[in-house]
C-alpha positions in Angstrom: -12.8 35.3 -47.4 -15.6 34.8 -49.5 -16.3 36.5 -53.3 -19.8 37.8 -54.0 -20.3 38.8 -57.7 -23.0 40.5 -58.9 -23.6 40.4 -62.5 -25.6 43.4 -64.3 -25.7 43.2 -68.0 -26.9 46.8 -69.3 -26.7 46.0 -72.9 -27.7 43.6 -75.3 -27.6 39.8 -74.4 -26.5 38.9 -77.7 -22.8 37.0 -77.1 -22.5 37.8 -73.6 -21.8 34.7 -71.7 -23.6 33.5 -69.1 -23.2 34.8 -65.1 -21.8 31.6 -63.8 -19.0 32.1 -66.4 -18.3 35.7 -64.8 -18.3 34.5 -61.5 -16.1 31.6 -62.0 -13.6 33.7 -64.2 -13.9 36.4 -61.1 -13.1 33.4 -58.1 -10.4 32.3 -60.0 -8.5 35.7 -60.5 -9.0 36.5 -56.7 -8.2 33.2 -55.1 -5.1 33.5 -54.4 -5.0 36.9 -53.1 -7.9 36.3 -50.4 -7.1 36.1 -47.0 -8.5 33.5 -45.4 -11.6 34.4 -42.7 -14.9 34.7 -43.1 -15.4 38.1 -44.1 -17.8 38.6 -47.3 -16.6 40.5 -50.3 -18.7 41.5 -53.4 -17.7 42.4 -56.3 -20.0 44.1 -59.7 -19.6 43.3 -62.9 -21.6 45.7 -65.0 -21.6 44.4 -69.0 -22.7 48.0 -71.0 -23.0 49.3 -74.1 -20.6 51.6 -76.1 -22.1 55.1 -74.9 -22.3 54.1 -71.1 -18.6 52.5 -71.8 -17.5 55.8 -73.4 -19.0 57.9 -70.7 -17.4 56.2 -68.0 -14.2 56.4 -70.1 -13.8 60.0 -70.6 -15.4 60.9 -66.9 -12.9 58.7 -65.1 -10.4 58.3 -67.8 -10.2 61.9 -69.6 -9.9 59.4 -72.8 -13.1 60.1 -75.4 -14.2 56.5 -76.5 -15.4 53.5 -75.3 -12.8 50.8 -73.9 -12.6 46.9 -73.4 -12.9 47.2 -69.5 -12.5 49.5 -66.7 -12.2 48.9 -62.6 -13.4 51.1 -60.1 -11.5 49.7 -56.8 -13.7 50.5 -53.9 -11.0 51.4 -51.5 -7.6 52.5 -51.3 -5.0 50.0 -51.9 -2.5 48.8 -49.5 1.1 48.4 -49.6 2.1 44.7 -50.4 4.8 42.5 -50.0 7.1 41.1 -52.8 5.2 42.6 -55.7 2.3 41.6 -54.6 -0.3 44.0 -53.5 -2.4 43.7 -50.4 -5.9 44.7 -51.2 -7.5 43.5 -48.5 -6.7 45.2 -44.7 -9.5 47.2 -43.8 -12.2 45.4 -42.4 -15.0 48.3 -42.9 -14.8 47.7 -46.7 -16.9 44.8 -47.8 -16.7 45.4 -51.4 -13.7 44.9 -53.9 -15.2 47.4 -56.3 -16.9 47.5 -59.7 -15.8 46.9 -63.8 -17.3 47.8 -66.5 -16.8 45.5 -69.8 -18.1 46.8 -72.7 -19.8 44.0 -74.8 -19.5 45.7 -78.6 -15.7 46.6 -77.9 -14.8 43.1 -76.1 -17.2 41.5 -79.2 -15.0 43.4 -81.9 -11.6 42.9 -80.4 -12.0 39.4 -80.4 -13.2 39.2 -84.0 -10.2 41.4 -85.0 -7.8 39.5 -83.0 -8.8 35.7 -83.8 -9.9 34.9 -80.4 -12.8 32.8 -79.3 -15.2 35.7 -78.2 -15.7 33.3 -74.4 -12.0 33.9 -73.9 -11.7 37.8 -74.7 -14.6 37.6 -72.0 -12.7 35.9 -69.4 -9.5 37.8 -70.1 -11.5 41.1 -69.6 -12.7 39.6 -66.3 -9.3 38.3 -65.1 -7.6 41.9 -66.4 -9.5 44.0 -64.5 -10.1 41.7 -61.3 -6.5 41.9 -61.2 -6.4 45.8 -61.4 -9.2 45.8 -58.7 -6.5 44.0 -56.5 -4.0 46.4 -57.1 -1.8 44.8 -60.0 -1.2 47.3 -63.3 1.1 47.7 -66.0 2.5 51.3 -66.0 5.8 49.7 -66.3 7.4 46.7 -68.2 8.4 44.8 -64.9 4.6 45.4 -63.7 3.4 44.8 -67.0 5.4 41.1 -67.6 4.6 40.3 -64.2 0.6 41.0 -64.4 0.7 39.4 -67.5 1.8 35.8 -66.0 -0.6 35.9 -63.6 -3.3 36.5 -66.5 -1.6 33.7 -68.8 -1.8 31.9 -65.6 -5.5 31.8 -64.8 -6.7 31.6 -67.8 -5.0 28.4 -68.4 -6.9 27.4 -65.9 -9.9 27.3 -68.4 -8.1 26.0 -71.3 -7.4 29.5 -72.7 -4.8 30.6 -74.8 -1.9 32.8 -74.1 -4.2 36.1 -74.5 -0.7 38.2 -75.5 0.7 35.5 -78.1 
């Protein structure tokens, strides 16, 4: 299976990093959970602004103020096999789904937390690609073991431990 991203940025450039970085951040979060044919997936990343952030917060999220990222899966997830979910059965869907990274908040957080601003950026990407697949952290098992997998792929890039 093959990843399509499709970067939109919908705010201002300033500190956003490049499309290439998204998509390689993207690939790297999804490779192992791909099956392998030749079906074509795609995947949006939409940077935006606090309002649109906001917006899409409280509309999807009842929660009244913008957020770091949010993922819009495009199709029902699967049940998966040892704690891994299966996001990938149905061979109508050709699309993984959407996020939504808000550049001000992702811009501030890394300021306020001492990170390099690049990998706030990727974490973002690798957070919510991971929800997308069907991965969360409603509970502290789900949460430790989403968590790895982040820590995981982000070393990958040379990034630090994003929870340390």
């Amino acid at each position: 299976m093959k990843l399509a991203v499709t970067v939109q940025v919908a705010s201002s450039r300033r500190g956003v990093p490049h499309a290439r970085s998204f998509n390689r951040w993207a690939q790297a979060a999804c490779a192992p959970y791909l099956p392998r044919n030749n079906q074509e997936l795609a995947l949006t990343i939409r940077v935006v602004g606090a309002a649109e952030s906001r917006k899409l917060n409280r509309t999807w999220r009842a929660k009244d103020k913008p957020t770091n990222v949010l993922s819009f899966p495009a199709a029902p997830l699967a049940p998966g096999k040892n704690g891994v979910p299966s996001r990938f059965p149905a061979k109508e869907y050709s699309e993984l789904g959407d996020l939504a990274i808000c550049a001000p908040v992702v811009a501030r957080e890394a300021k306020e937390q001492g990170k390099p601003a690049q990998a706030h950026w990727a974490h973002m990407v690798v957070h919510g690609v991971l929800h997308l697949l069907g991965f969360d952290h409603e509970n502290d098992r789900d949460a430790t073991a989403m968590e790895a997998r982040e820590v995981n792929i982000l070393a990958q890039f040379g990034y630090d431990n994003p929870y340390a």
